[in-house]
C-alpha positions in Angstrom: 0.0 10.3 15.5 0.4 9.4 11.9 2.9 8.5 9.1 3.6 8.5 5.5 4.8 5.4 3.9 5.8 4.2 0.5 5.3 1.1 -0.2 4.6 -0.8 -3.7 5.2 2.5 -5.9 2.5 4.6 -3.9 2.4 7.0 -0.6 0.0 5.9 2.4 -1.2 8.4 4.7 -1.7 5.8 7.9 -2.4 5.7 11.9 -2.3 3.5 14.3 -5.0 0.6 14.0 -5.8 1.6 10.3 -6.4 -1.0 8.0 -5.5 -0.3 4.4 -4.8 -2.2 1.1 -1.5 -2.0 -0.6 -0.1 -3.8 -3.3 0.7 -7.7 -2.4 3.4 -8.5 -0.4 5.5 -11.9 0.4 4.0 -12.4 4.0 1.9 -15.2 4.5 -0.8 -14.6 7.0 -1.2 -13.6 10.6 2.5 -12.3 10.0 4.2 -9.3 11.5 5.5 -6.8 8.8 8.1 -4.2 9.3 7.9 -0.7 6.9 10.9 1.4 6.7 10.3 3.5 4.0 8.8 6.4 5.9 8.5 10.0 4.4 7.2 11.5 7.6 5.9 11.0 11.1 3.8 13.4 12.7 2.7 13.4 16.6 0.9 16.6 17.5 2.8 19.7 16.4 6.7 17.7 16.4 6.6 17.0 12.7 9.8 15.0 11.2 10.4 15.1 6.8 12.8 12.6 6.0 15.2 13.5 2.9 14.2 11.2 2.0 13.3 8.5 4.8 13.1 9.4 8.3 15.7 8.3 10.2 14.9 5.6 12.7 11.7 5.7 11.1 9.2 2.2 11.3 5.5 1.8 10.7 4.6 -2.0 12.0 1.9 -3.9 10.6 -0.3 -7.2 10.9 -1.2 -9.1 7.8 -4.8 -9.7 7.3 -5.1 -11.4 4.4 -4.6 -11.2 1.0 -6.9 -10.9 -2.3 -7.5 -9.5 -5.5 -9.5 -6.2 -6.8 -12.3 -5.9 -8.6 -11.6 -7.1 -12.3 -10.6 -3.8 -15.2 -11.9 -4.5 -18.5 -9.6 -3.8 -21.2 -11.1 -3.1 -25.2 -9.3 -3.0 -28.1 -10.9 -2.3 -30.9 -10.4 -1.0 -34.8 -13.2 0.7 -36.9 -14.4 -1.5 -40.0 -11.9 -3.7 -39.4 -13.6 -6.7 -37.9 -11.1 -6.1 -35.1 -12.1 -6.4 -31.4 -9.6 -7.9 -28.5 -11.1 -7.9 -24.8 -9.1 -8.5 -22.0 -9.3 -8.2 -18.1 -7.1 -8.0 -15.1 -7.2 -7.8 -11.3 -5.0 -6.8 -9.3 -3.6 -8.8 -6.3 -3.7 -7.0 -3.2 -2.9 -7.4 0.8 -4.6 -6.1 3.8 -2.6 -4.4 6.2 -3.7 -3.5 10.2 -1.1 -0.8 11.2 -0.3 -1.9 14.9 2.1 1.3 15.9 4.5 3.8 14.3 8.1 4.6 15.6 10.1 7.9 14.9 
């Protein structure tokens, strides 16, 4: 069994006892989160598209924790201008454990 979830701006392909990143949430944690944005849930050959959310449809998760990605480094720069800006960012993240799918 699997499902398709949206969450943060992206699609996650996930089963149960997956654990994946997504982008951070407001759950502190050890929490219980609830997911109802799901595109699809497949179990064997009964596959259900939602238009666009299944109905019914809930993916339930356990925080693990949260952190942040590995730092981007960002260079601007102008030729023969003396001109050189450098700048980084990392990206806060939390750690999901998908505990079961409904649907």
């Amino acid at each position: 069994m699997y499902a398709v979830i949206k969450t943060g701006g992206k699609q996650y392909r996930v089963t149960p006892g997956q654990v994946l990143r997504v982008e951070r949430l407001d759950a502190a944690e050890g929490d219980s989160v609830e997911i109802d944005d799901v595109l699809l849930v497949s179990d064997g050959d009964d596959v259900r598209v939602g238009t666009p959310c299944v109905e019914g449809g809930r993916v339930n998760a356990k925080v693990r924790g949260h952190g942040r990605g590995r730092k981007i480094e960002i260079i601007k720069f102008k030729r023969r201008k003396h001109h050189e800006k450098r700048m980084g960012h990392r990206q806060g993240y939390t750690e999901l454990e998908i505990t079961d799918i409904q649907g």
